[in-house]
N, C-alpha and C positions, 0 to 999 in steps of 0.2 A: 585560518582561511575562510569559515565558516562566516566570521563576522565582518570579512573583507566582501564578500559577495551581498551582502543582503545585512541591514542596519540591525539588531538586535530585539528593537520591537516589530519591525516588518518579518525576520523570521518567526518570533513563538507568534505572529497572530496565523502566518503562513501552516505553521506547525496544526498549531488550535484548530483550525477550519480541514485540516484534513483528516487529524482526529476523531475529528464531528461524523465528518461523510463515511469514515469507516465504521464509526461505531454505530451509526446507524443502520448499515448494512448488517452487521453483528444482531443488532437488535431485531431487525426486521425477520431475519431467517430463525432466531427466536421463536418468535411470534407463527411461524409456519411449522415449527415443530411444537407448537402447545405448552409452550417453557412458562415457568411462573415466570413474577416479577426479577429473582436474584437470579434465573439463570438469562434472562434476558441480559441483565448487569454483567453477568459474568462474559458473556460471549461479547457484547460491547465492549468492555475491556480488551479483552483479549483481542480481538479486530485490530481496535485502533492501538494499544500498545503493545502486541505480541512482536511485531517486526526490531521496533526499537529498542526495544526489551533484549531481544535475542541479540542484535547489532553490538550493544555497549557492552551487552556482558564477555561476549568474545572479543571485542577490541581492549577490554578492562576499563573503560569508563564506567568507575564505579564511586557510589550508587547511583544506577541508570537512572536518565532524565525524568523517568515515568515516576519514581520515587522522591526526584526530591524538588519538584515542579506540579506546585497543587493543581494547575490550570490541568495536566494535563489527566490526571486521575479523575477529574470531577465531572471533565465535560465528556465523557462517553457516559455517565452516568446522568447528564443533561438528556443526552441525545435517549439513553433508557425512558425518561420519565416523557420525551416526547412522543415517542414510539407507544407508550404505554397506555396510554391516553389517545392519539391520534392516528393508528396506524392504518386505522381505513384509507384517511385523508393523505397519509406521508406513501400508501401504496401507491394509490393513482398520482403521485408525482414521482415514477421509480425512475421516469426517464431522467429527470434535473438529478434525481441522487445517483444515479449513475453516473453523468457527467462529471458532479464532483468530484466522483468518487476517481473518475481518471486523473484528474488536476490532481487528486492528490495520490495516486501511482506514478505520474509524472514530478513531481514536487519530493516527494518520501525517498526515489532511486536516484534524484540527485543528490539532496542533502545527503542521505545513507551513504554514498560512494563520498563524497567529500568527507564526511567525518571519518571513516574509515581512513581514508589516505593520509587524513587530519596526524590520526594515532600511531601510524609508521607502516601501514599495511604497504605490501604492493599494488601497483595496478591492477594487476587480476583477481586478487583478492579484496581490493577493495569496492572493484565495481559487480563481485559476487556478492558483498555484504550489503549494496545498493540495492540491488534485487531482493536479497532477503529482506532487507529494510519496510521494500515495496507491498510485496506479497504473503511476508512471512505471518501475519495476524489472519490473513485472510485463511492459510493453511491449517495455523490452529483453529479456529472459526470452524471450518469444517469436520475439520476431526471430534474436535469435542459434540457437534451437532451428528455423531455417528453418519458424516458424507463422504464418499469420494472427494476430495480435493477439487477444488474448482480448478487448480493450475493442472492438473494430472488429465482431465478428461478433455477427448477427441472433440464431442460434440459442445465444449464451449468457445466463447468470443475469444480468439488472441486477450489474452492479458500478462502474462509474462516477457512476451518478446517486445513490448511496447518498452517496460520496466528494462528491460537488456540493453536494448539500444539507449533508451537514457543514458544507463548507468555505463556504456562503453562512450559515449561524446565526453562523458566527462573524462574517463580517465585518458582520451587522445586527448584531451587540452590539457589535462594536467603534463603530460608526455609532452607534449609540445609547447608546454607554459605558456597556452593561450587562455587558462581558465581566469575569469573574469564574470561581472554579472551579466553580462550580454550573453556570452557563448553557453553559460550554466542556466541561464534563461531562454534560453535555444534549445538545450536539450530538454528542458521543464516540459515547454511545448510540442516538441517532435512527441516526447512519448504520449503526454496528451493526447493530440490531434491520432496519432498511430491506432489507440485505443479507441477513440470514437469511431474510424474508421470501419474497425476491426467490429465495433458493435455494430454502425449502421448497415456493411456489406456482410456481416458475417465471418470473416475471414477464421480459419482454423488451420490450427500446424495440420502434417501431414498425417497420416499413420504408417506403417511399417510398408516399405516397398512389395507389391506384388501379394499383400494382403490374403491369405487363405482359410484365414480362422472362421467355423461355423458358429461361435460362440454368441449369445445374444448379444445387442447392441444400447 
């Protein structure tokens, strides 16, 4: 289905460039906690193939794509040596790598729900492994950097519900066997645009109805 949607070089460069933007971010938050050079590598890594990582190993596409696809082992360790070197210059452009970085939250929860579906999953479990897909390197990213989860906290940008909704258009057209590159490029975009949104107004889920906790903030 995978290579019905998007030609085989058009996905791994699709793949490769969202890769980049993740592991960038891995490396950057690196660099804010005082990490040498390998822990930068490592949380690069991690970033960009934590999601995918976790996706195949639970669907049993084995060995995951991260292992037996040098492009994609090599270019978060690209994105290290640029970060390592440049990250003055790569911080005052956090807005562009944010952007990407949505293209590729939007890009990652659909390919992720399509492979899932690919492997026999159901719709709702395939468009949870979309999500994981999406978000799941970011999760380890932060754990390993000893932070609260960027998904878990009140005071950040939406960035999972942008990934949700992806990853639900996909599995309503596989349900209704409308999926196609158009409509899978439909929801590329919806979670896109949702995330930038989310970044330029701010938008944040709710917290617990009628909230009474003194606890700090």
């Amino acid at each position: 289905m995978l290579q019905e949607l998007f030609t085989p070089s058009v996905q791994h460069a699709l793949e490769i460039v969202g890769i980049f933007v993740f592991a960038i971010s891995g490396a950057l938050l690196a660099v804010r906690k005082n990490f040498d050079v390998f822990g930068m590598a490592v949380l690069a890594e991690v970033t960009a193939l934590g999601g995918g990582l976790l996706r195949d190993l639970i669907i049993g596409a084995v060995p995951p794509a991260a292992f037996t696809d040098l492009g994609y082992f090599v270019t978060p360790l690209v994105a290290t040596a640029l970060v390592f070197f440049l990250h003055p210059h790569v911080e005052r452009i956090q807005v562009a790598v944010n952007v990407f970085d949505a293209a590729g939250l939007g890009l990652f929860c659909v390919t992720g729900t399509t492979k899932a579906y690919e492997y026999g999953l159901g719709l709702t479990s395939s468009a949870t492994l979309g999500l994981a897909t999406a978000v799941g390197g970011g999760v380890l990213r932060d754990v390993l950097a000893n932070e609260v989860p960027s998904l878990l906290r009140w005071d950040r940008d939406l960035y999972a519900v942008p990934a949700i909704v992806g990853a639900t258009m996909v599995v309503v057209c596989i349900r209704f066997e409308a999926l196609n590159p158009f409509t899978s490029g439909l929801a590329v975009v919806t979670a896109f645009v949702l995330r930038l949104l989310a970044m330029r107004f701010h938008w944040r889920a709710p917290r617990a109805w009628n909230r009474r906790s003194e606890m700090s903030e």
